[in-house]
N, C-alpha and C positions, 0 to 999 in steps of 0.2 A: 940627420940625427939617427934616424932608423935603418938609411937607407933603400933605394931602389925595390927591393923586394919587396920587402915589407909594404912600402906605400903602397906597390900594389894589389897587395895580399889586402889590406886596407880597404882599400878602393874596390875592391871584390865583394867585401864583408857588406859593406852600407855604402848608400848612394852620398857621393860626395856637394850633389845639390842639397844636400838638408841640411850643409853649414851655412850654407845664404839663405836659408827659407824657415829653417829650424836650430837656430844656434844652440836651444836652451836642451832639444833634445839630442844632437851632438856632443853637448860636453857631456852630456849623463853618458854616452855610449862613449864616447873619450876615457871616463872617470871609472867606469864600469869594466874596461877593457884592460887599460894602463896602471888605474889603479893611482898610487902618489907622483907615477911619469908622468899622466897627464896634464900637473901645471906644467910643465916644461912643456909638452908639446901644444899646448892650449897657446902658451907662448912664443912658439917658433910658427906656428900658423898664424897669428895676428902678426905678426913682424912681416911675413913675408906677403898676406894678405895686403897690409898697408903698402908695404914698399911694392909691390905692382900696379897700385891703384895712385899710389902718390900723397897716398893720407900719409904725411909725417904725423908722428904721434910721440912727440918729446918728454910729455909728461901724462904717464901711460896709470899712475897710483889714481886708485879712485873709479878707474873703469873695470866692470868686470868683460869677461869676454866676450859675452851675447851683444855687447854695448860697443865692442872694439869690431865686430865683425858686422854689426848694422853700421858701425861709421865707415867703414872699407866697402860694403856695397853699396851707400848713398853715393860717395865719392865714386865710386866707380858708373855707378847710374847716371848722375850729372854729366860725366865725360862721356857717355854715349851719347846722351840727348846734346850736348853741347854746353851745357850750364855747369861753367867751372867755378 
């Protein structure tokens, strides 16, 4: 969506651990940054988040993001410890 550069101009700006550790202060620095881009990209990171971790997420209305990005790292936490 942004492209290579960018993510990493991104990833320069703020540490990319505060979206598994602080999601709610993420989308404000999301929201703050992007502005009305960032539902779309609030939504292209929980898509791509789930589909690494294996969280199908079919019916996605009703979660907000901080709620999509704790269900992508519990799943992803279970499949390290073993508990799928």
């Amino acid at each position: 969506m942004l492209g290579p550069e960018t993510c990493r101009a991104i990833s320069f700006y703020f540490d990319i651990r505060l979206l598994a550790n602080e999601p709610e202060i993420f989308a404000g620095v999301l929201e703050r940054i992007f502005g009305a881009s960032a539902k779309g990209l609030k939504r292209m990171i929980t898509d791509m988040l789930c589909a690494r971790v294996g969280a199908r997420m079919e019916k996605r209305e009703g979660y907000s993001f901080q709620s999509l990005i704790r269900i992508a790292k519990a799943k992803f936490l279970a499949s390290v410890s073993g508990d799928t």
